[in-house]
Backbone as CSV, one residue per row, in Angstrom:
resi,resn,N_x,N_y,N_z,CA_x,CA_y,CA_z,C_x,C_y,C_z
1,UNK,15.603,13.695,7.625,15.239,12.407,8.207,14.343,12.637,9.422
2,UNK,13.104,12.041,9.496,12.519,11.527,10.854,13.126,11.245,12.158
3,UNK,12.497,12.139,12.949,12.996,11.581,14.324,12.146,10.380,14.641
4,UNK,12.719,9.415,15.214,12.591,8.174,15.788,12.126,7.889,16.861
5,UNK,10.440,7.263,16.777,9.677,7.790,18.278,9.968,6.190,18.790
6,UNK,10.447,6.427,20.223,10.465,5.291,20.849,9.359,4.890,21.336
7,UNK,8.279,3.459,21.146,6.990,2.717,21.625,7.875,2.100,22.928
8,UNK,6.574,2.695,23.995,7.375,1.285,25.337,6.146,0.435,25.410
9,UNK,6.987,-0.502,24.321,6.184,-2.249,23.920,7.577,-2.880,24.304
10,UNK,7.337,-4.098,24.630,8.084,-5.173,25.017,8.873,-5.617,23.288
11,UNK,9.951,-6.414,23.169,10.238,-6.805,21.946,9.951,-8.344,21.949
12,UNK,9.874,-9.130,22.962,8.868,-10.321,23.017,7.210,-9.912,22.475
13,UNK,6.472,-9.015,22.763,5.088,-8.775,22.583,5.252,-8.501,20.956
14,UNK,6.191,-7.614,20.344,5.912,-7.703,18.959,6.497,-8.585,17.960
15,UNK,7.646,-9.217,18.750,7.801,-10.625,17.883,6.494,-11.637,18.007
16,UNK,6.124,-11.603,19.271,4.528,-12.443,18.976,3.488,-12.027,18.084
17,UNK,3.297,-10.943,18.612,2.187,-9.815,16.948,2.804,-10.440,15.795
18,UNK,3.688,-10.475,15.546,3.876,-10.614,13.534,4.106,-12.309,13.882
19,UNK,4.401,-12.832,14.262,4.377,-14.299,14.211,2.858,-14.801,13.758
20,UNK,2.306,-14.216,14.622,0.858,-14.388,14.515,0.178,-13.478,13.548
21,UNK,0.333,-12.670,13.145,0.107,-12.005,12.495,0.573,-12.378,10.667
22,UNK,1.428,-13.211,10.839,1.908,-14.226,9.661,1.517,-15.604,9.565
23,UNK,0.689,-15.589,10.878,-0.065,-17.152,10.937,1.469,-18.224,10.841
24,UNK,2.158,-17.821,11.475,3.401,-18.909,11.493,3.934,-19.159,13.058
25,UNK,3.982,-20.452,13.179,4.155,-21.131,14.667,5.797,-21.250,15.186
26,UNK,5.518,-21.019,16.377,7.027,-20.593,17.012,7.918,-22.204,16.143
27,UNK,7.573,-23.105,16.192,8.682,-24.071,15.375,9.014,-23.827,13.977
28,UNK,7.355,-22.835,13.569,8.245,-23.131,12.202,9.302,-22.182,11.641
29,UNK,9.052,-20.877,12.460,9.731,-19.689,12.762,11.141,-20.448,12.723
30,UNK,11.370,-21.115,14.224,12.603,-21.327,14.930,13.058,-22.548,13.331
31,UNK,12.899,-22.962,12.505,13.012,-23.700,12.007,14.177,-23.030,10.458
32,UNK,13.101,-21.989,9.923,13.401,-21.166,9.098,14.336,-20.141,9.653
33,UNK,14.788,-19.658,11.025,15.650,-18.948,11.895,17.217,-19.799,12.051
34,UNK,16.968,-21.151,11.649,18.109,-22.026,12.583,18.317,-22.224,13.808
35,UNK,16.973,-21.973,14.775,17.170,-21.999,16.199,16.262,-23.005,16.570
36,UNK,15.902,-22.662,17.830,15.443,-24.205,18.583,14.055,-23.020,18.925
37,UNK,13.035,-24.031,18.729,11.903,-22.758,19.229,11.655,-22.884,20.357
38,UNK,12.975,-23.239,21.035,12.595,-23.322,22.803,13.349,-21.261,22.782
39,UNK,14.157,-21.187,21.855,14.673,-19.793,21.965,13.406,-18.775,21.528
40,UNK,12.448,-19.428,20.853,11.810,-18.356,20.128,10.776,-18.144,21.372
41,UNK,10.277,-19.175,22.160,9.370,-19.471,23.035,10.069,-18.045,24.292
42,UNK,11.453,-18.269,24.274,11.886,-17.453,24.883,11.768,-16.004,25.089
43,UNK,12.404,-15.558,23.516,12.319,-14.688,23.298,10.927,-13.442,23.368
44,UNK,10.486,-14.635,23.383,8.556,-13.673,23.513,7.986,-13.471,24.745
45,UNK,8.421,-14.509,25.871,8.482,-14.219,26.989,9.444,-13.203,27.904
46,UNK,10.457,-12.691,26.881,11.592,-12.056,27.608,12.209,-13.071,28.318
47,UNK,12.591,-14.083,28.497,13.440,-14.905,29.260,15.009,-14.733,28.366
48,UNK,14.795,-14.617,27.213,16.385,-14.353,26.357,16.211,-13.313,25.932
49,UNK,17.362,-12.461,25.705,17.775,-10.966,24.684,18.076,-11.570,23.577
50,UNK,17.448,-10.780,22.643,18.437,-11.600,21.148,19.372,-10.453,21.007
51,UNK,20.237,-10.730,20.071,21.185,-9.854,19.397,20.623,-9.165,17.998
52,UNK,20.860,-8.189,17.875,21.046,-7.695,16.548,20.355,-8.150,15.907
53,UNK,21.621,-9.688,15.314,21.436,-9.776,14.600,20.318,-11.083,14.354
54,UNK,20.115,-11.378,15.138,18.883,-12.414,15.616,17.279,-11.544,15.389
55,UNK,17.433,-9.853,15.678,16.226,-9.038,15.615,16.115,-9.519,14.321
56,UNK,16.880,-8.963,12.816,17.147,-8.473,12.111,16.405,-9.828,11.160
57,UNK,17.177,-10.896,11.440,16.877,-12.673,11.096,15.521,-12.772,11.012
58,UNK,14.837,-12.353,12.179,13.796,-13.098,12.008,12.783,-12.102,11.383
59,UNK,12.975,-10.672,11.505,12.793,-10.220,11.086,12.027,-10.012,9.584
60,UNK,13.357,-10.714,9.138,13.356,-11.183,7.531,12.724,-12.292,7.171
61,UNK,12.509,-12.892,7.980,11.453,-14.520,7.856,10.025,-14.035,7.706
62,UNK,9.813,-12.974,8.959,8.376,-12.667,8.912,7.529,-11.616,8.100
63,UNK,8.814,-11.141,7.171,8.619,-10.434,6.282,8.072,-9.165,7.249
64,UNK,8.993,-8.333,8.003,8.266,-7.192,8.988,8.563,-6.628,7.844
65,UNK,7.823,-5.157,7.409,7.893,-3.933,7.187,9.279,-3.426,7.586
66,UNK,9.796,-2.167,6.674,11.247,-1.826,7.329,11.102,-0.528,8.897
67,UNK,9.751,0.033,8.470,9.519,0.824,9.837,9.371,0.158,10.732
68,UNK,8.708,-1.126,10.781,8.314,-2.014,12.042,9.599,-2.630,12.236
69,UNK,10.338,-2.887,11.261,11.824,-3.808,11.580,12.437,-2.427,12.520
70,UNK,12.933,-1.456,12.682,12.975,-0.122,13.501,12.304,-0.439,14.840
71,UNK,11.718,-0.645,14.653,10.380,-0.905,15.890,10.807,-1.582,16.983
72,UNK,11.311,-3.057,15.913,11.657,-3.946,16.595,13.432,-3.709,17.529
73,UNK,14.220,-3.111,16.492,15.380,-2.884,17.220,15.087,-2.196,18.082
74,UNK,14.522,-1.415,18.200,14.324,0.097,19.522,13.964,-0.854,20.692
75,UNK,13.088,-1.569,20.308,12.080,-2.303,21.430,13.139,-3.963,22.251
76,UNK,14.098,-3.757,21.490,15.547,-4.937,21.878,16.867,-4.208,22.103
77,UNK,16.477,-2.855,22.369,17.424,-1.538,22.706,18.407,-1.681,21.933
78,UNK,18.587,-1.947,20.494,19.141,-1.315,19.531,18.740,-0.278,18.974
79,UNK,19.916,0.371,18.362,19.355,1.694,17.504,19.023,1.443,16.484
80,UNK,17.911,1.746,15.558,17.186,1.733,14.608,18.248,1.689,13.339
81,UNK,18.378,1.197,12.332,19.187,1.347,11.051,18.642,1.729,9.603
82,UNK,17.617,1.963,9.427,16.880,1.974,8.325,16.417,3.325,8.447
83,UNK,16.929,4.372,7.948,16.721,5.236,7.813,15.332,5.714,6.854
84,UNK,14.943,7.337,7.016,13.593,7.531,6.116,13.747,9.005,5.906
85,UNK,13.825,9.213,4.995,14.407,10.100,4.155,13.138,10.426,3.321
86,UNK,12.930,12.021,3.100,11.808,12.446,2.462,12.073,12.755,0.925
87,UNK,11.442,12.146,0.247,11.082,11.723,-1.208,12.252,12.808,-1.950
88,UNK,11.904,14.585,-1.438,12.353,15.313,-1.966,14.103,15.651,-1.889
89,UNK,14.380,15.438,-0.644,15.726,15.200,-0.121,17.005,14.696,-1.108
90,UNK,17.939,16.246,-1.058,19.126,15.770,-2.086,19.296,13.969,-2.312
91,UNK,19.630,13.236,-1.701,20.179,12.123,-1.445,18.964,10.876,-2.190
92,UNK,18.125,11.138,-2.400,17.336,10.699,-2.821,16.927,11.045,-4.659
93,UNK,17.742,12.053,-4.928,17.757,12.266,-6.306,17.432,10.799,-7.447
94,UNK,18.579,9.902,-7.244,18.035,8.396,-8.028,16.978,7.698,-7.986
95,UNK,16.117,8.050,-6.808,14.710,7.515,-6.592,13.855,8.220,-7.495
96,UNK,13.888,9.802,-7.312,12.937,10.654,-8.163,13.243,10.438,-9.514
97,UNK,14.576,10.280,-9.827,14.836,10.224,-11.238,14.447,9.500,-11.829
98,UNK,13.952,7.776,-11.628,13.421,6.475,-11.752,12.004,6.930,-11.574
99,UNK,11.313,7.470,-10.589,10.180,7.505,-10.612,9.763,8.757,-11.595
100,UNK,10.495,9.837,-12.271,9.931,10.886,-12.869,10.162,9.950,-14.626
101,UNK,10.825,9.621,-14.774,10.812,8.826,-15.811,9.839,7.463,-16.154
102,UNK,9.416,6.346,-15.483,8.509,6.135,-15.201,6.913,6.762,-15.037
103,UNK,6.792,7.742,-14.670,5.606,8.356,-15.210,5.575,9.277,-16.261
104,UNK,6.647,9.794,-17.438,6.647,10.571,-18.204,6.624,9.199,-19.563
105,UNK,7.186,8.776,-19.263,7.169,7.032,-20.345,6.111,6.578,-20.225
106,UNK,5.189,6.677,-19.304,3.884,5.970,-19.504,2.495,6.620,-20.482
107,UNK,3.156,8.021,-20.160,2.409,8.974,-20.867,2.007,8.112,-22.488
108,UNK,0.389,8.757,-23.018,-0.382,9.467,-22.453,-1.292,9.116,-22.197
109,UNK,-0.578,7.875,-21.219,-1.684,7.178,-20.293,-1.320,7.114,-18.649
110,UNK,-2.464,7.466,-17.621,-2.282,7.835,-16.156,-1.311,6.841,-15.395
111,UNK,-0.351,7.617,-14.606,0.104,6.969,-13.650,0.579,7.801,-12.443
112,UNK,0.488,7.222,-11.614,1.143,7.938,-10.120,1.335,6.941,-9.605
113,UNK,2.397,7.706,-8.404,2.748,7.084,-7.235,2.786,7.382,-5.787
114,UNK,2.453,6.542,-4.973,1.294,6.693,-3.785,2.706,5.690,-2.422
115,UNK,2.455,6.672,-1.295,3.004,6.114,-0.589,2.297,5.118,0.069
116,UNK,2.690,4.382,1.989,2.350,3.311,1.757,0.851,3.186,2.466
117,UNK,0.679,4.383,2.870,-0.997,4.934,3.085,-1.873,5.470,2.384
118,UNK,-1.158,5.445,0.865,-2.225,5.984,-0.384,-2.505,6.795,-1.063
119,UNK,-1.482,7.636,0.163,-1.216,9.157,-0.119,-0.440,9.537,-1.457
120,UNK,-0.803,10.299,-2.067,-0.325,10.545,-3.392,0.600,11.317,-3.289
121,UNK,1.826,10.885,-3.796,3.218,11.416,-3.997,4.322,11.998,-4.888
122,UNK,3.381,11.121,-6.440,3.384,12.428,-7.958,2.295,11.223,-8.370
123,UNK,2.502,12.161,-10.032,1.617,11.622,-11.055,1.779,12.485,-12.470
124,UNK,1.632,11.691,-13.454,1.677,12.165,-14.423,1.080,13.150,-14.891
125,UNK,1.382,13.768,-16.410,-0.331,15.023,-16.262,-1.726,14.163,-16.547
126,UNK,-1.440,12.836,-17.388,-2.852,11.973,-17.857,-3.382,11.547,-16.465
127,UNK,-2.632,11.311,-15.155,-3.970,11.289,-14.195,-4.256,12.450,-13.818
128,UNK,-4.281,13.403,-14.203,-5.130,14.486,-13.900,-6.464,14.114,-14.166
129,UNK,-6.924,13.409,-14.699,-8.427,13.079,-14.854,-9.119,12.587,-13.824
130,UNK,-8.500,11.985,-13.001,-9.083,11.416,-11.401,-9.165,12.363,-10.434
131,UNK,-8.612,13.448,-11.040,-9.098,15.196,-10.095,-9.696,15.900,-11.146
132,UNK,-10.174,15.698,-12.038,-10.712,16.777,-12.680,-12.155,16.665,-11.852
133,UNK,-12.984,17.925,-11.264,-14.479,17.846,-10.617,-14.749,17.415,-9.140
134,UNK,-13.307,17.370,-9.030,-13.696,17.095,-7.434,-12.775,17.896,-6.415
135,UNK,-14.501,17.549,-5.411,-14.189,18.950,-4.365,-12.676,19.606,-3.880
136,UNK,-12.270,20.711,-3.632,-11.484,21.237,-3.042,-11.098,19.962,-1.669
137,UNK,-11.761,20.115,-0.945,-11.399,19.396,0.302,-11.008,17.989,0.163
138,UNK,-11.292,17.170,-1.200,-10.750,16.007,-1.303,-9.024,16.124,-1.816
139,UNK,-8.767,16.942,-2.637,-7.728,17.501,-2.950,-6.720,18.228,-2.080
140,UNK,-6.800,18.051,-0.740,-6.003,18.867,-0.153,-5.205,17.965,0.436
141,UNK,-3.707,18.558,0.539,-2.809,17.965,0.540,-2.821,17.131,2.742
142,UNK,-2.725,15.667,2.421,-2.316,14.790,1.444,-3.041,14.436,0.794
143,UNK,-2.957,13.850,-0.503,-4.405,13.313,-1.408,-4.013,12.145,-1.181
144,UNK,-5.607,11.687,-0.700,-5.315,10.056,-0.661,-6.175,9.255,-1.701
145,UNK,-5.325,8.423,-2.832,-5.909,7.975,-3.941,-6.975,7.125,-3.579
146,UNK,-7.095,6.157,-2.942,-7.828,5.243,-2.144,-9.524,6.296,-2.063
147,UNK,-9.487,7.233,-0.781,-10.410,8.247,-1.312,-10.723,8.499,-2.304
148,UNK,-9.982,9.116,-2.861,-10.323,9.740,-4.335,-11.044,8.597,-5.321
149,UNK,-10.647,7.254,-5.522,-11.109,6.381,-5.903,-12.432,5.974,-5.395
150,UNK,-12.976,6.344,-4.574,-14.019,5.612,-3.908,-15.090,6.804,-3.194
151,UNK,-14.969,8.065,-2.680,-15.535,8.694,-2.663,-16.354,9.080,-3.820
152,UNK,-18.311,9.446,-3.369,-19.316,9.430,-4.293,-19.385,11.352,-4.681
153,UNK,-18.521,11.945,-4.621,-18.178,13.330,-4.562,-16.657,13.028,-5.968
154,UNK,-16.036,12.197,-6.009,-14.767,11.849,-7.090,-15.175,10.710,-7.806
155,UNK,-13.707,9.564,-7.555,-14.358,8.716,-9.095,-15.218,7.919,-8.524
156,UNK,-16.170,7.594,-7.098,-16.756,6.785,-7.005,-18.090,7.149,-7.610
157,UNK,-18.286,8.420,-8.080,-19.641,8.393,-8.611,-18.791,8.455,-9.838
158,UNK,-18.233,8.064,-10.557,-18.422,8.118,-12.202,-17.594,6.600,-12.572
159,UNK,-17.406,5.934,-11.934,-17.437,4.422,-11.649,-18.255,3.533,-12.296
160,UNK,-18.934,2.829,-13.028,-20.063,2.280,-13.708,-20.099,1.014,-13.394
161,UNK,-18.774,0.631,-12.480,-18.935,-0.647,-11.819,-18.030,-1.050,-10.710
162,UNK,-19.087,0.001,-10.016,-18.507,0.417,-9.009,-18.584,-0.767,-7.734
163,UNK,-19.868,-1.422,-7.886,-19.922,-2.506,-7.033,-18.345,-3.499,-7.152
164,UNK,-18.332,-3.710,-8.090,-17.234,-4.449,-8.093,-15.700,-4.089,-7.394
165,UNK,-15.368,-2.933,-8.322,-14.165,-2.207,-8.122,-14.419,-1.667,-6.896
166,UNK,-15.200,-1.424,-6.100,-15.393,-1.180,-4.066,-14.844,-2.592,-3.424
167,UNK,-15.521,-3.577,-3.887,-15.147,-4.784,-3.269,-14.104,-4.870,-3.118
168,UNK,-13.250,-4.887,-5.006,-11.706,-5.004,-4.708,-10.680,-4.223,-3.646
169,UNK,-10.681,-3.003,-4.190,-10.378,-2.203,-3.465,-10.686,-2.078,-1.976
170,UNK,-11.624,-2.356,-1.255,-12.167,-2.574,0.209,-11.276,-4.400,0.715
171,UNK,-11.451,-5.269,-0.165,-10.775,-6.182,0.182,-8.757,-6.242,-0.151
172,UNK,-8.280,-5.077,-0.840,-6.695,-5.323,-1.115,-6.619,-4.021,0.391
173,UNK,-7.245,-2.885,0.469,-6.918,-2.299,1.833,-7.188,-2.811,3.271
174,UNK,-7.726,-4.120,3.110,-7.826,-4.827,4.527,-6.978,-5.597,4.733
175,UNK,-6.869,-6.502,4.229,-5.626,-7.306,3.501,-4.195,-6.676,3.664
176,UNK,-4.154,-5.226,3.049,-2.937,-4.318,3.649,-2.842,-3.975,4.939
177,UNK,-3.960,-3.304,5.492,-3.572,-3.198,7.061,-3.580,-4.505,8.116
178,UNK,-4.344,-5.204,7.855,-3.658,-6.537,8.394,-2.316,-7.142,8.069
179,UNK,-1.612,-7.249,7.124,-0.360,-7.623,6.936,0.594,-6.765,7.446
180,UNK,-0.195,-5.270,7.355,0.906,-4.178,7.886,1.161,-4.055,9.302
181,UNK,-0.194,-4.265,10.412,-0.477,-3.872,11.286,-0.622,-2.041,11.418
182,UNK,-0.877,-1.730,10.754,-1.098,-0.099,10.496,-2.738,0.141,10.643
183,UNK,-2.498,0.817,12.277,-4.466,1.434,12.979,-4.825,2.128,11.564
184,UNK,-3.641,3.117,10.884,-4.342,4.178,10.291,-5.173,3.646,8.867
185,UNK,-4.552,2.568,7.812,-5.375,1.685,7.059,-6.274,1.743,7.925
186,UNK,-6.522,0.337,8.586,-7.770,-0.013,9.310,-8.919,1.205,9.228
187,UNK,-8.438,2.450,9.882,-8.882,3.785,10.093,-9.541,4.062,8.403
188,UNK,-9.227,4.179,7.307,-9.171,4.837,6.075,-9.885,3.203,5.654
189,UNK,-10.168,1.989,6.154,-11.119,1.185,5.345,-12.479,1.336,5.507
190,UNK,-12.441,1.579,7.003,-13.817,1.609,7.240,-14.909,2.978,7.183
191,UNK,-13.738,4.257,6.919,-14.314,5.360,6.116,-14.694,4.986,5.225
192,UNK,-13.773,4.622,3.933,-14.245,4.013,2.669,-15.194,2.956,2.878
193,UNK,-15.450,1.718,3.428,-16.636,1.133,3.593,-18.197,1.576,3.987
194,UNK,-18.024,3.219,5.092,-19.084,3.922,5.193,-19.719,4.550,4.042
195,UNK,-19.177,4.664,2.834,-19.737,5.733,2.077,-21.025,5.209,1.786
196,UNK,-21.757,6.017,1.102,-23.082,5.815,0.385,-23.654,5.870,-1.010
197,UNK,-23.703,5.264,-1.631,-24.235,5.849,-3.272,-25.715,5.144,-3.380
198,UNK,-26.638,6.424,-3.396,-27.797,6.339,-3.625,-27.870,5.812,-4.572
199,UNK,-29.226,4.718,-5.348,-29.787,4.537,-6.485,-28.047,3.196,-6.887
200,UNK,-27.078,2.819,-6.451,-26.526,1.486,-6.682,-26.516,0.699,-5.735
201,UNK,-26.602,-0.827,-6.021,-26.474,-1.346,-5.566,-25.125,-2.563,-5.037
202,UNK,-25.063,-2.141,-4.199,-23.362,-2.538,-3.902,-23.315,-4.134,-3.533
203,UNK,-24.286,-5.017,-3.758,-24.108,-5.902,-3.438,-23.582,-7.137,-4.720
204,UNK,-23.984,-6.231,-5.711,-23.713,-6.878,-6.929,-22.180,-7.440,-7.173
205,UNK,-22.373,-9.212,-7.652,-21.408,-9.775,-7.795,-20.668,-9.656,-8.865
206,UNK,-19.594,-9.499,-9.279,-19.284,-9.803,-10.174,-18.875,-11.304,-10.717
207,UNK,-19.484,-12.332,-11.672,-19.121,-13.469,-12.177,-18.439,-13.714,-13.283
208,UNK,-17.256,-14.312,-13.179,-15.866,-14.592,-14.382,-16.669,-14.912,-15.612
209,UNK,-16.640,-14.428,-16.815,-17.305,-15.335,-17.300,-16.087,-15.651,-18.269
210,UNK,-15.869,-16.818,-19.089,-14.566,-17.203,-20.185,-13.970,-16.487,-20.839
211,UNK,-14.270,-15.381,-20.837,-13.466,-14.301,-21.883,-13.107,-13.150,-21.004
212,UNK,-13.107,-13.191,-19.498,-12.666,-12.561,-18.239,-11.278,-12.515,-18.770
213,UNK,-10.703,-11.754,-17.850,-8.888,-11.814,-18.156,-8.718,-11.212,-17.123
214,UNK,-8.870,-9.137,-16.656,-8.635,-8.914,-16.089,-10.120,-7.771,-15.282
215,UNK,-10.242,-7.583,-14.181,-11.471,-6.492,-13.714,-11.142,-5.334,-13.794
216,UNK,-12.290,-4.520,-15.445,-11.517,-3.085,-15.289,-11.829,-2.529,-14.856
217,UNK,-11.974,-1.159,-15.008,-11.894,0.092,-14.123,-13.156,0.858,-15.576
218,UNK,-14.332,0.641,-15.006,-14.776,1.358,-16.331,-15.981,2.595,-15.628
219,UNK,-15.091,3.869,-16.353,-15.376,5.108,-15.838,-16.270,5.966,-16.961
220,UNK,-17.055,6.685,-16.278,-17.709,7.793,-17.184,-17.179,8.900,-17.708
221,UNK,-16.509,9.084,-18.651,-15.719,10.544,-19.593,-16.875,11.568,-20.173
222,UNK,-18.156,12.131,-19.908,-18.869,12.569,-20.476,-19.620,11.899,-21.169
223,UNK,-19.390,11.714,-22.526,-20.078,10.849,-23.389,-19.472,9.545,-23.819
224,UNK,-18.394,9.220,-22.769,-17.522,8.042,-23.069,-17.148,7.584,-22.206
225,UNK,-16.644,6.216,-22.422,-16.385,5.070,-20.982,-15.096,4.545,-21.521
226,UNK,-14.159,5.065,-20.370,-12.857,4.458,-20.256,-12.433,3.498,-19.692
227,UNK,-12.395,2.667,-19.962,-12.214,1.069,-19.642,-10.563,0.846,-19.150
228,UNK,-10.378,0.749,-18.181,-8.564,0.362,-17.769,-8.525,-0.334,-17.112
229,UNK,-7.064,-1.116,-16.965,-7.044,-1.917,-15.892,-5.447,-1.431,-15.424
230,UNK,-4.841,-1.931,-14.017,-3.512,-1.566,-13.252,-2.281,-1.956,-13.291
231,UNK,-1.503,-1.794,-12.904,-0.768,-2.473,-12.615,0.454,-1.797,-11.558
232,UNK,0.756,-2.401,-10.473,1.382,-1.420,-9.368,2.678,-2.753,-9.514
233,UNK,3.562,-1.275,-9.285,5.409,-1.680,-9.390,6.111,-0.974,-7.885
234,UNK,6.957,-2.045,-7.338,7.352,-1.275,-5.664,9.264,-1.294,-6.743
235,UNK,9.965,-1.139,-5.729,11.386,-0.887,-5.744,11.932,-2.323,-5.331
236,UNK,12.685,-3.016,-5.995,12.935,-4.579,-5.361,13.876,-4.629,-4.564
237,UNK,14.827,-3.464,-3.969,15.663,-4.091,-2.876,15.970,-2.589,-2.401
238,UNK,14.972,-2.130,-1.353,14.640,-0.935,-0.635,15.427,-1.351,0.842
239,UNK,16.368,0.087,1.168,16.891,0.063,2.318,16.771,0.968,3.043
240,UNK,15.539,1.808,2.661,15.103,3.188,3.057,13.665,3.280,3.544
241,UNK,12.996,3.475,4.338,11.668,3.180,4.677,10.557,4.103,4.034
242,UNK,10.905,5.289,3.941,10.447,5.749,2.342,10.127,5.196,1.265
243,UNK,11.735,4.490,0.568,11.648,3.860,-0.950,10.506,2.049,-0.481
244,UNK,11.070,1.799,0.501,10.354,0.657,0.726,8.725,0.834,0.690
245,UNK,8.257,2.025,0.873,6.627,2.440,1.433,5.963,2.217,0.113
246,UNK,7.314,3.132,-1.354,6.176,3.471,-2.365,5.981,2.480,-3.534
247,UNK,4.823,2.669,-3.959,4.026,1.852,-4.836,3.683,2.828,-5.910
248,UNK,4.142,2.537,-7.517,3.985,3.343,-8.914,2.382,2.380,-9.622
249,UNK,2.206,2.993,-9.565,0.441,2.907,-10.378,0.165,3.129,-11.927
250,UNK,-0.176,2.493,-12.495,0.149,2.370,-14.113,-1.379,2.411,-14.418
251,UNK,-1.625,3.253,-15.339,-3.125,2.698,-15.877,-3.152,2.524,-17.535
252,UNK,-3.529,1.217,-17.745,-3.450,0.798,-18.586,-5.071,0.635,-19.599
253,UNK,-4.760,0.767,-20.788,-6.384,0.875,-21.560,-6.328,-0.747,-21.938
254,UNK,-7.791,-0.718,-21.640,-8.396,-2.226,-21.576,-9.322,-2.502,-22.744
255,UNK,-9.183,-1.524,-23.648,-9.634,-2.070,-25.031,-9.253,-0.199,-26.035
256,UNK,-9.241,-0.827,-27.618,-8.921,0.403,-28.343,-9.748,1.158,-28.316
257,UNK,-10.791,1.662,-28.111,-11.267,2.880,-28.265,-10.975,3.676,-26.761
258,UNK,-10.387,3.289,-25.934,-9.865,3.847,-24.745,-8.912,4.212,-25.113
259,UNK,-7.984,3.400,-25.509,-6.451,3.670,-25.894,-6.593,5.131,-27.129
260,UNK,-7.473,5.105,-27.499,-7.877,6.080,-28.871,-8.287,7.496,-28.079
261,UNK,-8.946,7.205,-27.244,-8.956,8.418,-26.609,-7.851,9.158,-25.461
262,UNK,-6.859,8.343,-25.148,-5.712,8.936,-24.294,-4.970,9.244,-25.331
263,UNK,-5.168,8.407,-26.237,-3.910,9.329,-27.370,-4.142,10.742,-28.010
């Protein structure tokens, strides 16, 4: 387990951050809390201590993160409860077991799973194809899929629509570090927004047209284009800040002659 770094932030200053940060107003907070938002008004000023279990409450309204819910007890001089426990760690055996099964069942089509910075944490042997040709230095541990996806050195040069799939991807990692409040996202979007690919043009829209369904992923295989689309699965009732972080990645074939070639 992680040692537990104490921030000297106020616990009024970060109940205001995620309030706002959830675009939700001290009444409607105090509303969905059962309190009077003359307490919540309080609480952000430091004029009241909450309890516990008042951290914990609202906590759960504002949908904090379970590391930031930590955050918050430390910062209302409680001790932290949500422990974080590393993936590999005896005690954690039922997590790996769910997640090693899950990517051996998906076979022999790609999947991994990525913690909650992107960082790659397993994967099947069929995503081995999203490292096949790329550099040593992108590959070094931690691998961050996000990179790997978008760097013009990995799959961002063998991407064929790539304008599109940048957008997405540049708009679900902003979107994440804003909801998260996490510098280091923020940090890892605007790398990925610096890159460069000569000779495309990244401004290109993509338009729905009626027979749209889903935006794939259509990649260059040599003499063939693998067409997929995603689908990401979390853990539904995480009490571990670990199990809570990770996200399983499914890649799915988006028409048969894709599916013909993973088989």
């Amino acid at each position: 387990m992680r040692a537990v770094v104490v921030h000297d932030e106020s616990y009024g200053d970060l109940l205001r951050s995620w309030r706002q940060r959830r675009r939700v107003s001290q009444l409607d907070l105090a509303i969905e809390a059962g309190v009077s938002a003359r307490h919540i008004s309080f609480l952000e000023t430091g004029r009241a201590r909450p309890s516990r279990a008042m951290v914990l409450k609202l906590a759960e309204e504002l949908e904090v993160p379970l590391r930031h819910r930590n955050r918050l007890l430390v910062s209302a001089g409680f001790a932290p409860i949500y422990a974080e426990r590393a993936v590999r760690a005896p005690e954690m055996h039922i997590v790996r077991q769910a997640l090693d099964r899950i990517l051996a069942g998906h076979e022999p089509y790609p999947a991994l799973v990525v913690d909650a910075a992107w960082n790659l944490v397993a994967a099947n042997q069929a995503a081995g194809m999203f490292m096949d040709g790329v550099p040593a230095e992108l590959l070094a541990e931690p691998v961050n899929v996000m990179r790997l996806s978008l760097h013009p050195d990995a799959m961002g040069g063998r991407l064929l629509n790539l304008a599109e799939v940048r957008a997405h991807l540049l708009h679900r990692l902003r979107r994440q570090a804003e909801a998260s409040g996490d510098g280091h996202l923020a940090e890892l979007h605007d790398e990925l927004a610096s890159y460069t690919y000569p000779g495309v043009d990244l401004n290109v829209a993509h338009v729905p047209g009626p027979g749209d369904i889903l935006l794939p992923l259509r990649v260059a295989a040599g003499d063939r284009v693998l067409s997929m689309f995603t689908t990401i699965a979390t853990f539904g009732t995480p009490m571990d800040v670990t199990v809570s972080e990770l996200a399983i990645e499914t890649f799915w074939p988006a028409d048969e002659e894709t599916a013909a070639t993973f088989r």
